[in-house]
Backbone as CSV, one residue per row, in Angstrom:
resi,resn,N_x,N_y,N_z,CA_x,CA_y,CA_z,C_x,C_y,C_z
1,UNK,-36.420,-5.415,-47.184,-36.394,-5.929,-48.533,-37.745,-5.630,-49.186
2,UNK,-37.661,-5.186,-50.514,-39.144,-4.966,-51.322,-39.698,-5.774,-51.624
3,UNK,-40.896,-5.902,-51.703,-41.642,-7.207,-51.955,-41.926,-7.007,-53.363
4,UNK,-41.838,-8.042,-54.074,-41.640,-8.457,-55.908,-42.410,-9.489,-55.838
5,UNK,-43.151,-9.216,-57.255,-44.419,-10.499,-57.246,-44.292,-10.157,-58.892
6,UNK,-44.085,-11.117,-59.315,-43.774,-11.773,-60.579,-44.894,-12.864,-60.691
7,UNK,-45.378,-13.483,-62.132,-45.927,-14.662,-62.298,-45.364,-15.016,-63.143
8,UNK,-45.183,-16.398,-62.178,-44.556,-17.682,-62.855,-45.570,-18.691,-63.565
9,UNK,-45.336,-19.037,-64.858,-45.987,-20.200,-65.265,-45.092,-21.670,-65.100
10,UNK,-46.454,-22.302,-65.370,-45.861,-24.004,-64.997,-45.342,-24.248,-66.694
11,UNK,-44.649,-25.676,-66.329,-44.248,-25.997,-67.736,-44.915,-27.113,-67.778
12,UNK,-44.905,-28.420,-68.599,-46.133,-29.481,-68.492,-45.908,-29.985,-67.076
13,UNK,-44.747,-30.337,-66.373,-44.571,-31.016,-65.693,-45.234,-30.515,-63.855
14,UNK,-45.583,-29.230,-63.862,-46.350,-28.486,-63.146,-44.753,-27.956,-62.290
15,UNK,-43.959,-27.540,-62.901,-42.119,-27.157,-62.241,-42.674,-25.171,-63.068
16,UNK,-42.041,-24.737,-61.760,-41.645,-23.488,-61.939,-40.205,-23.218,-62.106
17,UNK,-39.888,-21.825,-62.605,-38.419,-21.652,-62.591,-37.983,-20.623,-62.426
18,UNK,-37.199,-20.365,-60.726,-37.923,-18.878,-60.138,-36.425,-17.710,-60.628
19,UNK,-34.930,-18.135,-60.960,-34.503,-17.832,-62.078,-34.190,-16.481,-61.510
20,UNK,-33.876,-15.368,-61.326,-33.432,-13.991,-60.984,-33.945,-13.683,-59.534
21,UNK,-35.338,-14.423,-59.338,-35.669,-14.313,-58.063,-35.172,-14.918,-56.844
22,UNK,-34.669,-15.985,-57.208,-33.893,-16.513,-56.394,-32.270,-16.190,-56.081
23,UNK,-32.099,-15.184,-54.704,-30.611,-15.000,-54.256,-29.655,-16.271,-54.031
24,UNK,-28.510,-15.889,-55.074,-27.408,-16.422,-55.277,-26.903,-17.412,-53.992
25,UNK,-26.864,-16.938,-52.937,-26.447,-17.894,-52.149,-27.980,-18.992,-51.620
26,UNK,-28.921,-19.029,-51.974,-29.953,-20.078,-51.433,-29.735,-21.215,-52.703
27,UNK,-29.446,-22.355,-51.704,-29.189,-23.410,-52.549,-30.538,-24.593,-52.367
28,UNK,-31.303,-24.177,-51.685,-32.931,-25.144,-51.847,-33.835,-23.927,-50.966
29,UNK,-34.906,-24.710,-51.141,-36.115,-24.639,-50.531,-36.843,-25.234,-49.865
30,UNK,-37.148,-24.746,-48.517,-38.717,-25.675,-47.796,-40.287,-24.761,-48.323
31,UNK,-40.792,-26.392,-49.335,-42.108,-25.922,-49.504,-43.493,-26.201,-48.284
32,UNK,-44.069,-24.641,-48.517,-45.311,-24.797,-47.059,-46.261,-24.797,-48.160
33,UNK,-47.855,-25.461,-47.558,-48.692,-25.241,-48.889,-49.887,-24.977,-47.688
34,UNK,-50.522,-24.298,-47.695,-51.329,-23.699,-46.853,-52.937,-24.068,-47.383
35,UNK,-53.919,-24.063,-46.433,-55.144,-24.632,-46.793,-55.642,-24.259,-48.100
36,UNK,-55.584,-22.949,-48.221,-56.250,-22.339,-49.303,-55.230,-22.449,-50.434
37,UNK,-53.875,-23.339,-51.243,-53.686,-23.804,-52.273,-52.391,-22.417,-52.097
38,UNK,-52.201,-21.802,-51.135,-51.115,-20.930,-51.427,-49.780,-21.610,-50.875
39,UNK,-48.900,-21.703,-51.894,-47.653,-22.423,-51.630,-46.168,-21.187,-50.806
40,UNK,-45.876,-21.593,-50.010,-44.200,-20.646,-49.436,-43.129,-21.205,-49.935
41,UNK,-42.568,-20.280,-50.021,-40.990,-20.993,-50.233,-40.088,-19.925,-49.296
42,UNK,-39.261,-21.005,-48.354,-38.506,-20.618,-47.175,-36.975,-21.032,-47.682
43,UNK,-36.384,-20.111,-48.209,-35.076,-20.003,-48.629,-33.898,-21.046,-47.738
44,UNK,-33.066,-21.839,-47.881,-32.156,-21.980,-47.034,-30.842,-21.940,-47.678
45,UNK,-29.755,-22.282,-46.948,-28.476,-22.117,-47.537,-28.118,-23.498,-46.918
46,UNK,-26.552,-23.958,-47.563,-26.078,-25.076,-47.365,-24.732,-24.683,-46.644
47,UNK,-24.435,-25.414,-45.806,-22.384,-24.737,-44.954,-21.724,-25.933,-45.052
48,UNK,-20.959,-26.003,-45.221,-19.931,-27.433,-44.967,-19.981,-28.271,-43.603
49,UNK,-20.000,-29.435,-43.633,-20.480,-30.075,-42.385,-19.396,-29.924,-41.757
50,UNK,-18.165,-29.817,-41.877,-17.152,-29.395,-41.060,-17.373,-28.093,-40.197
51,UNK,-18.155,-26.937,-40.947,-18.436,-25.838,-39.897,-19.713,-26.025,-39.315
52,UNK,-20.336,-27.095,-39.592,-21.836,-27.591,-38.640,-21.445,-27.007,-36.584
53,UNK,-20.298,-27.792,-36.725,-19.943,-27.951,-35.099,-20.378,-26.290,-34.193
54,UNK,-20.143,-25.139,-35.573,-19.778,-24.009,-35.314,-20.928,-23.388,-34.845
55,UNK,-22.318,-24.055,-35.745,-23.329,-23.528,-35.543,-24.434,-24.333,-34.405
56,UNK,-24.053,-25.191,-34.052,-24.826,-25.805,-32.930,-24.054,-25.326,-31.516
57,UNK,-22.966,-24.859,-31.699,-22.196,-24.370,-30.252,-22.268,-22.923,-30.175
58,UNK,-23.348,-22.326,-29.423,-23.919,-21.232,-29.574,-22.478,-20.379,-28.663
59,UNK,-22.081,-20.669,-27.442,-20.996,-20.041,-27.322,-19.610,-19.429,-28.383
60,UNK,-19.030,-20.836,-28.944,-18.338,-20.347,-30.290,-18.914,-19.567,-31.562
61,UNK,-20.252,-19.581,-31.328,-20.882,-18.665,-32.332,-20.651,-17.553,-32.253
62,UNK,-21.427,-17.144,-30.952,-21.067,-15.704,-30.014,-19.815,-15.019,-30.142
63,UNK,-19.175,-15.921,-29.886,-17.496,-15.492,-29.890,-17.359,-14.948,-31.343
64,UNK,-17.030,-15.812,-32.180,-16.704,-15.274,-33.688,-17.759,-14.151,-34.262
65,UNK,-18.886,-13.885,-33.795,-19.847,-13.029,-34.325,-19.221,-11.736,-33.259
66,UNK,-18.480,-11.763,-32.057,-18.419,-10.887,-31.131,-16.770,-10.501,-31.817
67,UNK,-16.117,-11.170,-32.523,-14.469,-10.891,-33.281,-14.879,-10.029,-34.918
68,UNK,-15.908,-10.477,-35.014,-16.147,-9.910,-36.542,-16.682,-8.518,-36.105
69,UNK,-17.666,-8.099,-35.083,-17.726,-7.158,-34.725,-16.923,-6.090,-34.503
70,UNK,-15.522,-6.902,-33.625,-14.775,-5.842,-32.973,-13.725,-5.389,-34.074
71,UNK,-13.699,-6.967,-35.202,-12.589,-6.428,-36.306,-13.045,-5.045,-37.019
72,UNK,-14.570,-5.478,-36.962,-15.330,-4.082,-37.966,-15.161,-2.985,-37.254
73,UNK,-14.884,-3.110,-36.121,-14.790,-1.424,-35.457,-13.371,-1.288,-34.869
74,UNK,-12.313,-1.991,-35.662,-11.183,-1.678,-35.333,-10.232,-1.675,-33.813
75,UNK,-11.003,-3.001,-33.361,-10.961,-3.999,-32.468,-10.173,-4.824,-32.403
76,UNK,-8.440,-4.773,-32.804,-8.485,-5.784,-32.878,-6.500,-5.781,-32.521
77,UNK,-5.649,-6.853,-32.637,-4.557,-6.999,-32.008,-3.380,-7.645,-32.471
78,UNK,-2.631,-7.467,-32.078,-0.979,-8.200,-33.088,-0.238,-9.127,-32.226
79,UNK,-0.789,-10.614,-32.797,0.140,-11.740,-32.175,1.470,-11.749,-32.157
80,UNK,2.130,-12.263,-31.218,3.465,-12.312,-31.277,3.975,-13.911,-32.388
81,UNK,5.362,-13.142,-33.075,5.583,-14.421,-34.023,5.403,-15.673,-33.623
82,UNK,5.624,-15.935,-32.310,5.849,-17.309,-31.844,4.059,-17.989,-31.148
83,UNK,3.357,-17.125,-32.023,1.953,-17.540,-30.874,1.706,-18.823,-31.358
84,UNK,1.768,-19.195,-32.848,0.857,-20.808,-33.095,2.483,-21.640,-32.988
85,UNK,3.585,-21.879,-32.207,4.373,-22.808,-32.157,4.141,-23.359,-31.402
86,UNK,3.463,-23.623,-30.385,2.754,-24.382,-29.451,1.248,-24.738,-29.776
87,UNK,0.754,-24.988,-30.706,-0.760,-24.930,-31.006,-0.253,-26.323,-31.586
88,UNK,-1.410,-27.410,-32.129,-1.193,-28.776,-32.256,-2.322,-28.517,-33.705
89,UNK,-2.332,-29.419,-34.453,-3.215,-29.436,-35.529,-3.813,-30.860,-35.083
């Protein structure tokens, strides 16, 4: 990624407004402020706490990151009609 350095001014309230610079999917920020008055901003994103489970179970991670792989390289297989009639919700 290219590095872009823009200056931002404050408004009275000492609030920036980072506005094009900021990618569409980051929905906050962790601010770092470092000795010498230089501030970071560490992008994060937000997931639904329902798929939380997904990302603390590093095995099921693996797995679905190891299916998206194989779908991308044409990896992949044809259930029979009857596969989810035995599956439970």
């Amino acid at each position: 990624m290219a590095m872009l350095e823009k200056n931002l001014k404050v408004d009275q309230k000492k609030r920036i407004t980072l506005g094009k610079l900021a990618p569409e999917e980051v929905s906050s920020y962790d601010a770092e402020l470092k000795e010498n008055g230089v501030i970071i901003l560490h992008p994060k994103v937000e997931i639904p706490a329902e798929e939380l489970w997904l990302f603390k179970n590093k095995e099921a991670l693996n797995s679905v990151r190891k299916g998206i792989k194989d779908s991308v390289n044409g990896k992949t297989s044809t259930l029979e009609d009857d596969f989810w009639d035995d599956i439970e919700e």
